[in-house]
ZAMARGU-4260 file (C-alpha; in steps of 0.2 Angstrom, whole numbers, plus 5000, padded with zeros to 4 digits):
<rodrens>
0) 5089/4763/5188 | 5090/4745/5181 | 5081/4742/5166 | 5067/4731/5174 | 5062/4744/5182
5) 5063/4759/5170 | 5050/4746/5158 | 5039/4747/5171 | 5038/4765/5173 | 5036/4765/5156
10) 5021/4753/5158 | 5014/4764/5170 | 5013/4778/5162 | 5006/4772/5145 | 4995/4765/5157
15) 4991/4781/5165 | 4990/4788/5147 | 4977/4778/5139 | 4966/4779/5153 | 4966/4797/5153
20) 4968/4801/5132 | 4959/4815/5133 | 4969/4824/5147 | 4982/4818/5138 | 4978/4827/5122
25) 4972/4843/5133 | 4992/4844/5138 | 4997/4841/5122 | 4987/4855/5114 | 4992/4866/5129
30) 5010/4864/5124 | 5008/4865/5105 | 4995/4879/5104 | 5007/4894/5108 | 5022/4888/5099
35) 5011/4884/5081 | 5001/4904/5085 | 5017/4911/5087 | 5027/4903/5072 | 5013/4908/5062
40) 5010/4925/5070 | 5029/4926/5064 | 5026/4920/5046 | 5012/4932/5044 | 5020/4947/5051
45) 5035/4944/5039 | 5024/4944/5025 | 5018/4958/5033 | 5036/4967/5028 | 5037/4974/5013
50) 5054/4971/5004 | 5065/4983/4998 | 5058/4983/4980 | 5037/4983/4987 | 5044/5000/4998
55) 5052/5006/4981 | 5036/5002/4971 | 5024/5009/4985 | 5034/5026/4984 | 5034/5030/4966
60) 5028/5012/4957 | 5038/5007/4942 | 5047/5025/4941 | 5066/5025/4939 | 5064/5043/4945
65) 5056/5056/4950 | 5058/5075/4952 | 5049/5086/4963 | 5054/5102/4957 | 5065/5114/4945
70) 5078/5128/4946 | 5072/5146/4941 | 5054/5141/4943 | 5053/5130/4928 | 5038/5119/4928
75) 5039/5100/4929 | 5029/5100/4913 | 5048/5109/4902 | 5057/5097/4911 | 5045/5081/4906
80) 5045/5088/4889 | 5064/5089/4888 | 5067/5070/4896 | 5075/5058/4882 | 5063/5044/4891
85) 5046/5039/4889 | 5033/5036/4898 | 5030/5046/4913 | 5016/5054/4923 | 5015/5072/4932
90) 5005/5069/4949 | 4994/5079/4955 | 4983/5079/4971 | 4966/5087/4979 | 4962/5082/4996
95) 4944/5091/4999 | 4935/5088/5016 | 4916/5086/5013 | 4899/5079/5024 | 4890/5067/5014
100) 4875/5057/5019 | 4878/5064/5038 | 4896/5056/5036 | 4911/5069/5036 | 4926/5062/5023
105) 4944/5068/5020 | 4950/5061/5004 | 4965/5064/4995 | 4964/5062/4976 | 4975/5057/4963
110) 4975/5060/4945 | 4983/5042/4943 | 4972/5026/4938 | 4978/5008/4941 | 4981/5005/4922
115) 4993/5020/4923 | 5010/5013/4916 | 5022/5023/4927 | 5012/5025/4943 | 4999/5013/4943
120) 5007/4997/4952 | 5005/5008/4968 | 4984/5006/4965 | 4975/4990/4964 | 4958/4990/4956
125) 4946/4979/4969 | 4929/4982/4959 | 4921/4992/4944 | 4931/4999/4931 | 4946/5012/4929
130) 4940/5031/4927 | 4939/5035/4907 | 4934/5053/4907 | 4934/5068/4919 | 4920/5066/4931
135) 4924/5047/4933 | 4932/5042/4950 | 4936/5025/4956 | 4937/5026/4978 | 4942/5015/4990
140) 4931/5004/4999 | 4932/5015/5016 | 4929/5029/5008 | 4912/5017/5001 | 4906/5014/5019
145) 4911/5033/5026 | 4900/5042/5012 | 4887/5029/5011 | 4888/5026/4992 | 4890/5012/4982
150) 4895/5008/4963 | 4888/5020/4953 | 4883/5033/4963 | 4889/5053/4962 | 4894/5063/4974
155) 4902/5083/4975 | 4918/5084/4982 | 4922/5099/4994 | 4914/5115/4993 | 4906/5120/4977
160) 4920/5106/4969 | 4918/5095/4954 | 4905/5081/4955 | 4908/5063/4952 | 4901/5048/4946
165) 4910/5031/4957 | 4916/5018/4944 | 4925/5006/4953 | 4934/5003/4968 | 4951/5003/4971
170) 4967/5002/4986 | 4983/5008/4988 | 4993/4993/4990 | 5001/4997/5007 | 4987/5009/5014
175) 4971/4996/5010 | 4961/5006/5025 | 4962/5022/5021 | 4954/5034/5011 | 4956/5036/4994
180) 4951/5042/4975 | 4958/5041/4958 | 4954/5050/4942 | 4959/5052/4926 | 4976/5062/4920
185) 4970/5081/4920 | 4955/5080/4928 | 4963/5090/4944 | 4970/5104/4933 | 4964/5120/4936
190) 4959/5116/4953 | 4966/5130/4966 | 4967/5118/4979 | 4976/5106/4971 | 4996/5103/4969
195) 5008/5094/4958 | 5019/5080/4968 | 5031/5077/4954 | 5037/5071/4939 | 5037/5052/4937
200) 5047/5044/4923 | 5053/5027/4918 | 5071/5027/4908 | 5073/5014/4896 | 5087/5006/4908
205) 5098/5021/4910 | 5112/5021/4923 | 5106/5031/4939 | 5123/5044/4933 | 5116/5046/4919
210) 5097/5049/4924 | 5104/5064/4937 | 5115/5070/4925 | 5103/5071/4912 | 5087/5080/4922
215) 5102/5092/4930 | 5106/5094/4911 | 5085/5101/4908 | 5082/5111/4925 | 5079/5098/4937
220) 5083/5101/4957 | 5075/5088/4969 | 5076/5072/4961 | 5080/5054/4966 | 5082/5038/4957
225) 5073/5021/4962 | 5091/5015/4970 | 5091/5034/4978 | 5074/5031/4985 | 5078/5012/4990
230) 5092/5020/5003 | 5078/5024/5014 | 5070/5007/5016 | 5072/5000/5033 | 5066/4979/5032
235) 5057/4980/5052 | 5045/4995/5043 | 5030/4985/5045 | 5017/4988/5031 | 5001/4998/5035
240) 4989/4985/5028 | 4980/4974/5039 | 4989/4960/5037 | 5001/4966/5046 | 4990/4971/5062
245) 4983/4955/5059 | 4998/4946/5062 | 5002/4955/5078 | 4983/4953/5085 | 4985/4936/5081
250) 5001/4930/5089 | 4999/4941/5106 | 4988/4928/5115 | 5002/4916/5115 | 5013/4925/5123
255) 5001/4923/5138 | 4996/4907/5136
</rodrens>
């Protein structure tokens, strides 16, 4: 095609253009729309994947390791007492089932608070103010809305269970939707229902041979270190916060556009 005539083509169709802008711009939109929802549908979603270190941390929070039980019945308490390191934290949790206000809640318990120095980067306090005594509880906002309650309220957990004035509101990093409830250190003990779910220790920087050598040294049997725990990471686990579901909801209309 000579160039005479490919200029006016060109003329033609800036003609054709102008006259119809807004055409124009719905074809335009039409073309750009899907690809700017799905790169961003993209970027959210891989925000939405924790890394290795957030999977670490949402598993046992600034522990170096942690052990879940001893040889020849020997109670995680000896083996915390016998540790060269400081600080760490014995976890334990209550899960009672329990109607209030008409509203039935499941709700697992932990005697962990957000300010916790070995456990407490797994919780993120949203409102209110961390537990300070027994009979102090900070929930999450779920478990708010599914009991009806609000900020300083009380409530009794289970049958004939311990009642508890709500402090605060607070999350599990990657579980932000589901039920939850915090209290202070202790506060579980004595409860049949409840159960220990380890030893959690930090180590002063010890070598991972070290820390197994030295808890097989006092007792211990099931243990990992952070690095033990980090072998199970898998980078397409997508988190359970909404984000991530977000991200999904978001860029699945594009794919049909």
């Amino acid at each position: 095609m000579k160039t005479s005539a490919r200029l006016a083509l060109a003329r033609m169709a800036w003609r054709d253009a102008w006259r119809n802008r807004a055409r124009g711009t719905l074809i335009v939109a039409m073309i750009a729309f899907p690809i700017v929802a799905l790169v961003t549908g993209g970027v959210i979603l891989v925000s939405a994947i924790p890394t290795e270190d957030e999977y670490v941390t949402s598993r046992i929070g600034n522990a170096d390791y942690v052990v879940w039980d001893a040889d020849d019945g020997t109670a995680l308490e000896a083996i915390a007492a016998a540790v060269p390191w400081r600080p760490y934290t014995i976890e334990r949790d209550w899960e009672p089932s329990f109607i209030e206000n008409g509203g039935y809640v499941r709700m697992p318990i932990y005697d962990v608070t957000p300010d916790d120095p070995v456990l407490g980067s797994m919780f993120t306090l949203t409102a209110g103010r961390v537990p300070a005594v027994p009979g102090e509880i900070d929930v999450s906002p779920v478990t708010l809305r599914m009991m009806g309650l609000q900020i300083g309220d009380t409530f009794t957990a289970g049958k004939d269970g311990p009642t508890y004035m709500i402090v605060g509101t607070a999350v599990e990093n990657e579980r932000l939707d589901q039920p939850l409830g915090l209290v202070v250190p202790g506060a579980l003990d004595g409860l049949p229902e409840s159960t220990v779910k380890g030893l959690f220790g930090m180590a002063s920087g010890a070598a991972d041979g070290q820390i197994i050598e030295t808890l097989e040294s006092i007792g211990a049997h099931s243990m990992f270190t952070r690095s033990g725990i980090a072998t199970f990471y898998e980078p397409t686990e997508v988190s359970e916060s909404p984000g991530a579901m977000t991200a999904l909801s978001f860029s699945l209309p594009a794919l049909f556009l």
